[in-house]
C-alpha positions as CSV (number, residue, x, y, z in Angstrom):
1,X,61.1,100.3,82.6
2,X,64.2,101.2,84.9
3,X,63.8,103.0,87.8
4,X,65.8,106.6,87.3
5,X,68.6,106.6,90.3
6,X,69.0,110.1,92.6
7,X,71.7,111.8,92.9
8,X,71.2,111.1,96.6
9,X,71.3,107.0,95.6
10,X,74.6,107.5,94.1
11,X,76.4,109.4,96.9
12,X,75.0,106.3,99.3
13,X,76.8,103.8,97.1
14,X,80.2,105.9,96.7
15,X,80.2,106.2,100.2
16,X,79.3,102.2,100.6
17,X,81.9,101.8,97.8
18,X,84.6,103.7,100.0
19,X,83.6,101.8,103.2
20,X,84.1,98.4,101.3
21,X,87.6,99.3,99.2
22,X,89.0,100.4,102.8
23,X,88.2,96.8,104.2
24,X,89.6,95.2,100.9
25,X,92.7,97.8,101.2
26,X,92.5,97.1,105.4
27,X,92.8,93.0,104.8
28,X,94.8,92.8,102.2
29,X,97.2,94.8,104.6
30,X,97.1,92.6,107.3
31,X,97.4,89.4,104.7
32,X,100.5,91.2,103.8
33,X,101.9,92.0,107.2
34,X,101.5,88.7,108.8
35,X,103.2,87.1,105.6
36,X,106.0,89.3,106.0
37,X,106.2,88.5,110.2
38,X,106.2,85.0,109.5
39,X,109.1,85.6,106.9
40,X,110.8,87.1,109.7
41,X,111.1,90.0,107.0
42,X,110.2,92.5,110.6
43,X,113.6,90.7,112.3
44,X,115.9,92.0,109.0
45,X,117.8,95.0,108.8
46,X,117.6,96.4,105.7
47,X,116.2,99.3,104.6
48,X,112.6,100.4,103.1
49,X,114.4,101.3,99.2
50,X,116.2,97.5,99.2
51,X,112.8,95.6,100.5
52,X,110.6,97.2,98.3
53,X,113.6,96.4,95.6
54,X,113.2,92.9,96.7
55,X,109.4,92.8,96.6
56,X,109.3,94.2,93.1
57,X,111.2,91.3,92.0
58,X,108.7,88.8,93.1
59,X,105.7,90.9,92.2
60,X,107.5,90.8,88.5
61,X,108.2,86.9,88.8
62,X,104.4,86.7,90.1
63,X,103.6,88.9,87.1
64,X,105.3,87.1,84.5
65,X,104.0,83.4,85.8
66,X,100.3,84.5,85.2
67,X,101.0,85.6,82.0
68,X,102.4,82.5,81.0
69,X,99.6,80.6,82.6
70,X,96.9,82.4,81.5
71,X,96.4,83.6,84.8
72,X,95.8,80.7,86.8
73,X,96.8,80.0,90.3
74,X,100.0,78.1,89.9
């Protein structure tokens, strides 16, 4: 028979739940960031509404490839 979980129990694994989706949010920032760096995307210019223009673009490329693949890694 299955243990019955506390109230308590739950509000420890939101909180561990938070804790981990702000490391996942917290490296996938800095996986981002460095990209861009390298890029030399920091060096350009151009303002926040025409790079997030750009980026949509190659999300949607991104988007459509796994969609033809299946999504696999191409």
């Amino acid at each position: 028979m299955r243990a019955r979980t506390t109230v308590s129990e739950i509000d420890t694994q939101i909180e561990q739940l938070k804790e981990k989706r702000k490391t996942v949010v917290a490296k996938a920032n800095d996986r981002f960031a460095s990209a861009a760096r390298r890029a030399g995307l920091a060096e350009l210019n151009i303002s926040d509404a025409e790079l997030n223009e750009v980026l949509a673009a190659i999300t949607a490329r991104f988007r459509d490839r796994e969609k033809r693949t299946g999504g696999e890694s191409a």
